[in-house]
ZAVOKOL-237171 format. One record per residue (C-alpha): residue in three letters; chain; x negated, y, z negated. Coordinates in steps of 0.1 Angstrom, whole numbers, padded with zeros to 4 digits, m for minus. Layout:
<pts>
  code  unit     c1     c2     c3
   ALA     A      X      Y      Z
...
</pts>
This chain:
<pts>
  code  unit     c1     c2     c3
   UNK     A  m0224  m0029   0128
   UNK     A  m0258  m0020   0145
   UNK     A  m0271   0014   0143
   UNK     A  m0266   0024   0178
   UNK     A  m0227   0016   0170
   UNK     A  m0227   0034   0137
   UNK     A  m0241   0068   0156
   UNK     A  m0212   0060   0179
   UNK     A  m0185   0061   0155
   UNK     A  m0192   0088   0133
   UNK     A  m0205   0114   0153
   UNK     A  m0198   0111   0191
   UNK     A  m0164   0104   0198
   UNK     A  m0170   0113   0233
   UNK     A  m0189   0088   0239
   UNK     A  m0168   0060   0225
   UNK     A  m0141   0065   0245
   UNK     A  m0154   0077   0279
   UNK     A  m0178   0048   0284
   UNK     A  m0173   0020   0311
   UNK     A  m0178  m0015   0317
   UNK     A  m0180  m0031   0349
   UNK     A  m0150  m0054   0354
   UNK     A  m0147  m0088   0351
   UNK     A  m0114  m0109   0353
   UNK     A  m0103  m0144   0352
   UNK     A  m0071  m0135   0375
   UNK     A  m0064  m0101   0393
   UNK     A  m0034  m0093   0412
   UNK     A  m0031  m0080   0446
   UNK     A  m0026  m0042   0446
   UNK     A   0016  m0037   0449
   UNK     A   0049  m0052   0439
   UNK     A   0073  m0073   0450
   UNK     A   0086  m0106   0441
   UNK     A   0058  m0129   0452
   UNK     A   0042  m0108   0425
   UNK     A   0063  m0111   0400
   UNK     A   0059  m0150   0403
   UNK     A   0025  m0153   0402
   UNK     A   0024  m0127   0372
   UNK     A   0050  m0154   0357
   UNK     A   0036  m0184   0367
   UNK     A   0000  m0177   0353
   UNK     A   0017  m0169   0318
   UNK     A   0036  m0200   0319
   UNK     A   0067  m0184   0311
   UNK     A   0101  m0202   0304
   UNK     A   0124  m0198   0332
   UNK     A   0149  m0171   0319
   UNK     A   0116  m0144   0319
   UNK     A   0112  m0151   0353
   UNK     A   0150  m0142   0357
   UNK     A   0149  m0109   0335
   UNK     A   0118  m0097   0355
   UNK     A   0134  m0099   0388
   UNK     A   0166  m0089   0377
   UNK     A   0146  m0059   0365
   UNK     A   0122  m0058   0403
   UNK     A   0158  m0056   0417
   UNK     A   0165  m0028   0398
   UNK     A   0134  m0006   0403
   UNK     A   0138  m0009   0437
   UNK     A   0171   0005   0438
   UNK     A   0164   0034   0416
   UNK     A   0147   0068   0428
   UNK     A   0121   0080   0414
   UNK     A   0127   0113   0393
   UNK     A   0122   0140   0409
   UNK     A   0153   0168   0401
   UNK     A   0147   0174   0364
   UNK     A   0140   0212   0356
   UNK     A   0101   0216   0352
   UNK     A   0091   0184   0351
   UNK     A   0053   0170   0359
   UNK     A   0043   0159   0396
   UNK     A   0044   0128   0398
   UNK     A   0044   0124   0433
   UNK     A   0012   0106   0438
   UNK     A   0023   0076   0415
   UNK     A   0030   0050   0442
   UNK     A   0031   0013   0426
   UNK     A   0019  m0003   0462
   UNK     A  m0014   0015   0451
   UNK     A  m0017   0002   0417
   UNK     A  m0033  m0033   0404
   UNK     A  m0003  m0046   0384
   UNK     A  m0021  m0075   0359
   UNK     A  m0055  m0081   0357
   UNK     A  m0063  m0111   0331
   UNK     A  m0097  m0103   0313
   UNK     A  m0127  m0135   0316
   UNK     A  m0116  m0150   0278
   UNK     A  m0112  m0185   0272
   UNK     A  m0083  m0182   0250
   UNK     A  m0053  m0173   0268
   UNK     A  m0035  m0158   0236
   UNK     A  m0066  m0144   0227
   UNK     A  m0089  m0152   0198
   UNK     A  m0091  m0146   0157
   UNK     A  m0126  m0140   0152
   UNK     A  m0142  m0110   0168
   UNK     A  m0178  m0130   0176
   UNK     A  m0154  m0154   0201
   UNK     A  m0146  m0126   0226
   UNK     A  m0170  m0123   0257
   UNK     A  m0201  m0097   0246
   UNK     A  m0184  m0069   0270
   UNK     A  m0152  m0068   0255
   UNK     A  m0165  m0068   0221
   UNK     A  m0183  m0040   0228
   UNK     A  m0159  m0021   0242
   UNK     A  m0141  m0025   0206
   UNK     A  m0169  m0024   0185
   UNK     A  m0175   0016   0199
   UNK     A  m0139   0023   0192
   UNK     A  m0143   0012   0157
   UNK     A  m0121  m0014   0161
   UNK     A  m0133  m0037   0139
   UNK     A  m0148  m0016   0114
   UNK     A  m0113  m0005   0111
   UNK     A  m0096  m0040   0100
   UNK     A  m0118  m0043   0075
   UNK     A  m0114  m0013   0054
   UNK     A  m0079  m0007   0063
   UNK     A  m0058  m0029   0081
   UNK     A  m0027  m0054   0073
   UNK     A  m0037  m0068   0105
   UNK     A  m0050  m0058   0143
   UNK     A  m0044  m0067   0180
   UNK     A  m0064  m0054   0208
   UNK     A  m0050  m0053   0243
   UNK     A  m0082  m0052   0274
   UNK     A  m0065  m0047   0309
   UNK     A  m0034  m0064   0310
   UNK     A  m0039  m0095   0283
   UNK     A  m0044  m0090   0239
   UNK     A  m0077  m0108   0229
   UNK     A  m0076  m0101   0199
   UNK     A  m0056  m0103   0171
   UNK     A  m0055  m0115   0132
   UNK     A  m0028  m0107   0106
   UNK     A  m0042  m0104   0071
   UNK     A  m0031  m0146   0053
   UNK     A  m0009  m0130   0024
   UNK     A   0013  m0116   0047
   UNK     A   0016  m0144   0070
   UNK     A   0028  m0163   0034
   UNK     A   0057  m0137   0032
   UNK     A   0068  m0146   0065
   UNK     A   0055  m0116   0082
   UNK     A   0048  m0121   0120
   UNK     A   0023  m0100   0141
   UNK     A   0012  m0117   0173
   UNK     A   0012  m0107   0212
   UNK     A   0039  m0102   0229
   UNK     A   0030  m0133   0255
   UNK     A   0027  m0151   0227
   UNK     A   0058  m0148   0210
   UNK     A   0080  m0154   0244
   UNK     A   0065  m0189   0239
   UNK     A   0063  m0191   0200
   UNK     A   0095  m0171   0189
   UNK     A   0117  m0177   0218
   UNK     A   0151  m0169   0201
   UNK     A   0138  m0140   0189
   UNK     A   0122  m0126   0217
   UNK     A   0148  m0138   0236
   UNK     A   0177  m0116   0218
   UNK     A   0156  m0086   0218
   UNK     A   0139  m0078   0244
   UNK     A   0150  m0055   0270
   UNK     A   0188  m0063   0258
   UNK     A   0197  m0037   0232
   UNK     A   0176  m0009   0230
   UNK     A   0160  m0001   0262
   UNK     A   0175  m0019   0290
   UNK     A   0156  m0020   0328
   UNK     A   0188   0001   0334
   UNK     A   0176   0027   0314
   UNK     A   0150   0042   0342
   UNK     A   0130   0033   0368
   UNK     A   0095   0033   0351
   UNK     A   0117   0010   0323
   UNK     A   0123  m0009   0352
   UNK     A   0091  m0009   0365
   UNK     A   0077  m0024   0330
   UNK     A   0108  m0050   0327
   UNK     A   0092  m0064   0364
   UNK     A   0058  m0066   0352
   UNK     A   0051  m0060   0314
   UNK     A   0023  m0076   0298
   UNK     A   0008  m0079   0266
   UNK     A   0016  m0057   0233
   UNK     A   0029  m0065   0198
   UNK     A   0058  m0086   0182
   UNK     A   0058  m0076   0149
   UNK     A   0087  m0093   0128
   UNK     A   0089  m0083   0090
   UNK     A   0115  m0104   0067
   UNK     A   0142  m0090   0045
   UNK     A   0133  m0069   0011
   UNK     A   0092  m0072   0029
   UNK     A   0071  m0045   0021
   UNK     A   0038  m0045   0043
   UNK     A   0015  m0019   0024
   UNK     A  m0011  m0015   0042
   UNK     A  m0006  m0006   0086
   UNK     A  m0007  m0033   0113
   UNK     A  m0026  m0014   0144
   UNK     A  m0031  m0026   0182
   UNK     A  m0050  m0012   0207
   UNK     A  m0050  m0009   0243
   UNK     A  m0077   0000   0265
   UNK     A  m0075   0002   0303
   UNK     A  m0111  m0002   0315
   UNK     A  m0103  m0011   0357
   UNK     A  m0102   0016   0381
   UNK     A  m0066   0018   0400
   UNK     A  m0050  m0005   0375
   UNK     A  m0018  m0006   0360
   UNK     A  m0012  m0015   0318
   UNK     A   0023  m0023   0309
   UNK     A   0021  m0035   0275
   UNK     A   0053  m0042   0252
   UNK     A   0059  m0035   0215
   UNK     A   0087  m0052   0200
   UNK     A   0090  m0044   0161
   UNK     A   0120  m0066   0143
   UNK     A   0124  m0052   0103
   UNK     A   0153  m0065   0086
   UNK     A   0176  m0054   0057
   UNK     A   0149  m0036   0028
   UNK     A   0121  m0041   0047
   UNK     A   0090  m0017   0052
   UNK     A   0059  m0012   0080
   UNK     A   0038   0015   0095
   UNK     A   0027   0002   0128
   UNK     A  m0004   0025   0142
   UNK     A  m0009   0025   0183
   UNK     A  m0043   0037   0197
   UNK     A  m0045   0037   0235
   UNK     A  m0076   0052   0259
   UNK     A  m0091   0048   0294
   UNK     A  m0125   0059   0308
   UNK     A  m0121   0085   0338
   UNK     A  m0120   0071   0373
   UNK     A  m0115   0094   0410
   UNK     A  m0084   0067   0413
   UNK     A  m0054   0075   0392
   UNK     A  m0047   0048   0366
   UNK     A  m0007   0046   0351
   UNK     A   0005   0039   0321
   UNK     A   0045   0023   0318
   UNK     A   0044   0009   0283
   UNK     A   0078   0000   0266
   UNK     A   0086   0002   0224
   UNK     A   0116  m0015   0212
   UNK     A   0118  m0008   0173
   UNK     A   0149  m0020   0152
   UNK     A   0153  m0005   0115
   UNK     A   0177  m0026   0098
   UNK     A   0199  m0017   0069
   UNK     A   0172   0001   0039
   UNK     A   0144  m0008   0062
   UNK     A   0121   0016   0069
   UNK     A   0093   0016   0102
   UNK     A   0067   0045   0106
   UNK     A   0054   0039   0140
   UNK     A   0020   0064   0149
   UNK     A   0004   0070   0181
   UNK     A  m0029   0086   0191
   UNK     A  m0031   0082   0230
   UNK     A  m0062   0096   0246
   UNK     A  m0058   0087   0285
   UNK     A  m0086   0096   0311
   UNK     A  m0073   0129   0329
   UNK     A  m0066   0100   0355
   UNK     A  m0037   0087   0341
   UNK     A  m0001   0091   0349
   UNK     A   0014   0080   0310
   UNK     A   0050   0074   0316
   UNK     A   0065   0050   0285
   UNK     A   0100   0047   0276
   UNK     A   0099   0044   0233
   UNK     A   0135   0037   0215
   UNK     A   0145   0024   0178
   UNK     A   0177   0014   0170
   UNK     A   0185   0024   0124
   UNK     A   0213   0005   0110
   UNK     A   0226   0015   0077
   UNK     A   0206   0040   0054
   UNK     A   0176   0027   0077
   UNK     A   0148   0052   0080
   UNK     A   0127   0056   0114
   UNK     A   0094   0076   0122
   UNK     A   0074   0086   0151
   UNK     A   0045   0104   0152
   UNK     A   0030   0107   0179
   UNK     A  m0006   0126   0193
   UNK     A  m0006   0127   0231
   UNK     A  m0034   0143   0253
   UNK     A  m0061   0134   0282
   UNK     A  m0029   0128   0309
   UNK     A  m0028   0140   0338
   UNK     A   0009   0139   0332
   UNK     A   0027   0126   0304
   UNK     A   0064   0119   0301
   UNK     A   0070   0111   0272
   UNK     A   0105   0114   0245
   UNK     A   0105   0086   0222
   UNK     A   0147   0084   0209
   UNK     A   0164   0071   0185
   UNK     A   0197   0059   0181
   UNK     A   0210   0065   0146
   UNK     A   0239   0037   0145
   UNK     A   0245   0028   0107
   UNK     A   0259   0056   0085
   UNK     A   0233   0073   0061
   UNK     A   0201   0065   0087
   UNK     A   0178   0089   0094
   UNK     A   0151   0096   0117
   UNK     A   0120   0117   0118
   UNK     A   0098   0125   0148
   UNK     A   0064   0146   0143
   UNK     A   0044   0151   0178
   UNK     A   0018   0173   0191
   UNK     A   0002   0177   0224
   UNK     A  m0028   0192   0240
   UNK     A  m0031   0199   0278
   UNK     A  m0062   0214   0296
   UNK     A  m0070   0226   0331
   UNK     A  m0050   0205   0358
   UNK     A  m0031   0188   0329
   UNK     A   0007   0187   0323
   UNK     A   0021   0175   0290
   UNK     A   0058   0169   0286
   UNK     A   0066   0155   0253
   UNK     A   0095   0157   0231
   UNK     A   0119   0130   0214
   UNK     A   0157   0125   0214
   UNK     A   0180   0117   0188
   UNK     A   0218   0102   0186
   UNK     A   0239   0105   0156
   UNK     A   0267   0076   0165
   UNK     A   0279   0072   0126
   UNK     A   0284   0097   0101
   UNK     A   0260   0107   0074
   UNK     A   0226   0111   0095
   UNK     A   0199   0130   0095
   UNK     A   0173   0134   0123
   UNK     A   0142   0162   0120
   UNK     A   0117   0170   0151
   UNK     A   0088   0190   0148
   UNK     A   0067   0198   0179
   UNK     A   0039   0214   0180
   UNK     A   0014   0219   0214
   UNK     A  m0018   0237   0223
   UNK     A  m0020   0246   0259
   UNK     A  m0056   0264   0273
   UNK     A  m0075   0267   0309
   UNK     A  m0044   0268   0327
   UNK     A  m0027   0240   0313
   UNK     A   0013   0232   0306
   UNK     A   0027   0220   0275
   UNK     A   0065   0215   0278
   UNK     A   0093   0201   0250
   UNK     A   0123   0184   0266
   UNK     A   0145   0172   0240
   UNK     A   0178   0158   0233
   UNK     A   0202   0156   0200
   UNK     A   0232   0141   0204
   UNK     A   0260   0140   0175
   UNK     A   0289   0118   0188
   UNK     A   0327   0126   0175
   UNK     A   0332   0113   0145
   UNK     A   0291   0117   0131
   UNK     A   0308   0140   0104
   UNK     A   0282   0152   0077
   UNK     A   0255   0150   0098
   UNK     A   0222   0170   0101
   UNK     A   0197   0179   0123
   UNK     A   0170   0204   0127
   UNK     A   0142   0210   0156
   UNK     A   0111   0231   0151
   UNK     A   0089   0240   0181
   UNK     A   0059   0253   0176
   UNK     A   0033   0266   0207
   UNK     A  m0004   0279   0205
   UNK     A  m0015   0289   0239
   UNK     A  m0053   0302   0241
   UNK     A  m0049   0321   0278
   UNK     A  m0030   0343   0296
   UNK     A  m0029   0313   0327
   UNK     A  m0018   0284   0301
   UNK     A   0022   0278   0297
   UNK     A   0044   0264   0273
   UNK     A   0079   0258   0276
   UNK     A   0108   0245   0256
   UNK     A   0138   0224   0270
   UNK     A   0161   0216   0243
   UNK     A   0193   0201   0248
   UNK     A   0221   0199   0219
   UNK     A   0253   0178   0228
   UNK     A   0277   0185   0194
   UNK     A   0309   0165   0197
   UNK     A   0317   0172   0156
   UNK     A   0328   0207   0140
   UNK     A   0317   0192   0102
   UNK     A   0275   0189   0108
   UNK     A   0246   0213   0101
   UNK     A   0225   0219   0133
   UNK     A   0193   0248   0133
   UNK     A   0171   0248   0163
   UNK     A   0139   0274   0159
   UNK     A   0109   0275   0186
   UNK     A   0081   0301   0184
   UNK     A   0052   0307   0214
   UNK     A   0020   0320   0201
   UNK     A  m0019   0336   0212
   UNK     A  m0046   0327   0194
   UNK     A  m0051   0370   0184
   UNK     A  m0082   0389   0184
   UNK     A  m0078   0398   0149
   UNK     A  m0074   0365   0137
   UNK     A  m0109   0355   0156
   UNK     A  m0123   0386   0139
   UNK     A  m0115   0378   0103
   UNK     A  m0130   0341   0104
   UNK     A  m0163   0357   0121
   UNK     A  m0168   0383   0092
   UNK     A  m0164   0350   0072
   UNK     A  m0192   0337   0091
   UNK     A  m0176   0313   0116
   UNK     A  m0187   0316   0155
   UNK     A  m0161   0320   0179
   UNK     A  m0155   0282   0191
   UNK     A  m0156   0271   0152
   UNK     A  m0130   0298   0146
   UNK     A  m0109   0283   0173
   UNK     A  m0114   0248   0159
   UNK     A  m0104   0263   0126
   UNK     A  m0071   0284   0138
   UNK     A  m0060   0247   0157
   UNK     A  m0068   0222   0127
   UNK     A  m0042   0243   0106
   UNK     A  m0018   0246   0136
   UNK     A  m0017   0204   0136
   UNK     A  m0021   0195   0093
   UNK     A   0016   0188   0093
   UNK     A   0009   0162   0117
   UNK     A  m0025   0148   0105
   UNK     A  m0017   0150   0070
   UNK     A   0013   0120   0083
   UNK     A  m0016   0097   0093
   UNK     A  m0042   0077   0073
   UNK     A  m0072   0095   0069
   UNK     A  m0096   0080   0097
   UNK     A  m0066   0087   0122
   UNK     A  m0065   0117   0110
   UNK     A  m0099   0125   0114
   UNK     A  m0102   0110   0143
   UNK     A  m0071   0132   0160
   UNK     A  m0086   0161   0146
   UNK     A  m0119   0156   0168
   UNK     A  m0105   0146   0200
   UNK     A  m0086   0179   0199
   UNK     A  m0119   0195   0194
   UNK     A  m0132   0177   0227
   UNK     A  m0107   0188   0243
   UNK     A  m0112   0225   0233
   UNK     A  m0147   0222   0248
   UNK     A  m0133   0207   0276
   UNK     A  m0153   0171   0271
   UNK     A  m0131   0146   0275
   UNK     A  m0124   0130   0310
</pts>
């Protein structure tokens, strides 16, 4: 790593992720979508015939379904229109399912990664990596020992043609149909890229698999896919790291996560997304637990200029349990609504949510969340903390929880508290010999630790300073 790139990632995290390269694509398509679209998307990929199918099939859909605009307190979104929006663009690199060894990808590219650290990163502490530019992964390498045990980490475009039966039983079928909304829709017409991470029975992966995904085009579209198969006794913690440089034309985000736990497994899925103040990020996130299997999200979201964003689970085998840890930051002009839902369909299962959000300069932090304990779900738990730091009288914070309790024998507590970063609080670190900002810094690094302490420690670190960026108001 040169020294220029070294200055980079250790003491200006600004710059690494607010920098721009000037585009260059192998294939771009035309601004909109319709079906001509959707072939051309399909026909460039090569894909077998029943993708085609499932993407109009989900076309179809979006177009039939309104957007949402009649929830209480939800984020404008009015000017998302898709007819605006670049839907694929295919970076300049040779290898279509991109390439193993870092010095193969085209100089821009790998600069673009080497500021984010990316590479630094799979070296030091990495099972394995994949990183997305625009709408294609050209990147990615799994660690040899684990490929041994049978473990499976490749892009999503890839697998469709590699793991066919797989992919073909799994995605979009079970756990988040195009049915499910209209941006799910949206991403069943015209996903590309992501993971397919596949993890055999009684498979431990010790160390996390990470991708990332970097939007660099102005007025473009990324609609990558995460597909994450762990069978009976199994074990991964799959880390997601997403940003985009700041452009006057809004950019939008539509990923889709599909995570199933099976029986014993266990799957820790983290996410630090960092969007330009641009971006519209509007994913649709579900895992499936079968028996005793154990699901977590955590999840850091800020940057948006809206974010909707509940990552569920559906807790189907008795005994599993789920955890979701999120926080999110919103600034002037920015509105974050985050929160996670959970559905206790056997009896047995647990499910924990803890929110916490900082909201300054005028900006609007909401939690919209939903637990669901079906009839029958007897012995079941489930507990929701929301926390709020606000640092201004013109900031907001909301909470929107939502309990649907079809079962007398289950233990449910729900708490929320909204707090103001006090005078006397300010005062006591000053005497201490703190200034004012680091005060701040110091009041909000405490308010997140039960999120960062969750993460590996250069995540961790990492989330820590773009919070402080976005304090001083320095991120796009």
């Amino acid at each position: 790593m040169s020294s220029e790139q070294e200055h980079l990632k250790e003491t200006n995290t600004e710059a690494r992720f607010e920098f721009k390269k000037e585009e260059k694509s192998a294939f771009k398509a035309d601004k909109g979508l319709n079906e001509e679209t959707i072939r051309v998307i399909s026909e460039d990929k090569d894909e077998p015939e029943w993708m085609l199918q499932r993407r109009l099939r989900a076309l179809k859909q979006f177009q039939e379904m309104p957007m949402p605009t009649d929830w209480p307190g939800q984020p404008d979104i009015s000017e998302v229109d898709v007819d605006e929006i670049v839907p694929y663009i295919r970076p300049d690199v040779d290898v279509r399912a991109g390439v193993d060894d870092w010095t193969e990808l085209p100089e821009e590219i790998k600069d673009t990664f080497d500021k984010l650290g990316i590479p630094e990163a799979e070296k030091n502490a990495l099972s394995g990596v994949g990183a997305q530019y625009e709408s294609e992964v050209v990147y990615q390498n799994m660690q040899e020992r684990w490929e041994e045990k049978g473990v499976i980490f490749c892009n999503m475009d890839e697998a469709v043609q590699e793991h066919e039966e797989l992919v073909r039983e799994y995605f979009m079928t079970k756990c988040v149909p195009p049915s499910d909304n209209k941006f799910a829709a949206l991403h069943g017409a015209i996903w590309s890229g992501g993971s397919f991470v596949y993890v055999p029975e009684d498979t431990t992966v010790d160390m996390p698999v990470q991708a990332y995904f970097r939007m660099n085009s102005e007025g473009m579209g990324q609609f990558e896919h995460t597909l994450i198969i762990a069978e009976k006794g199994s074990e991964v913690h799959y880390i997601e790291g997403c940003s985009a440089p700041k452009y006057s034309a809004f950019n939008l985000h539509a990923g889709g996560v599909e995570v199933f736990v099976g029986e014993d497994a266990h799957v820790q899925y983290s996410t630090v997304q960092n969007w330009s103040k641009n971006t519209y990020n509007l994913n649709t996130k579900r895992a499936i637990a079968e028996k005793n299997g154990r699901m977590e999200w955590i999840s850091g979201s800020m940057g948006s200029k809206a974010t909707m964003l509940y990552p569920s689970t559906i807790l189907k085998g008795r005994g599993a349990s789920d955890n979701h840890i999120t926080i999110a930051f919103a600034g002037e002009g920015q509105d974050i609504d985050t929160g996670a839902k959970v559905y206790h369909n056997a009896p047995n299962t647990k499910s924990t949510i803890e929110s916490k959000s900082i909201a300054k300069d005028g900006g609007r932090t909401n939690y919209r969340g939903l637990v669901h304990i079906a009839d029958g779900a007897e012995n079941s738990s489930t507990a929701v903390e929301c926390d709020a730091l606000m640092f201004d009288n013109d900031s907001t914070s909301d909470t929107m929880p939502y309990m649907e309790i079809n079962e007398s024998k289950v233990d449910v507590a729900h708490e929320a508290t909204v707090g103001k970063i006090g005078d006397e609080d300010i005062f006591y670190l000053q005497s201490r010999g703190l200034d004012d900002d680091d005060a701040k810094q110091m009041i909000v690094s405490g308010f997140i630790e039960p999120i960062t302490e969750e993460l590996p420690i250069e995540y961790a670190v990492e989330l820590n300073r773009l919070v402080e960026l976005e304090m001083e108001g320095s991120l796009g």
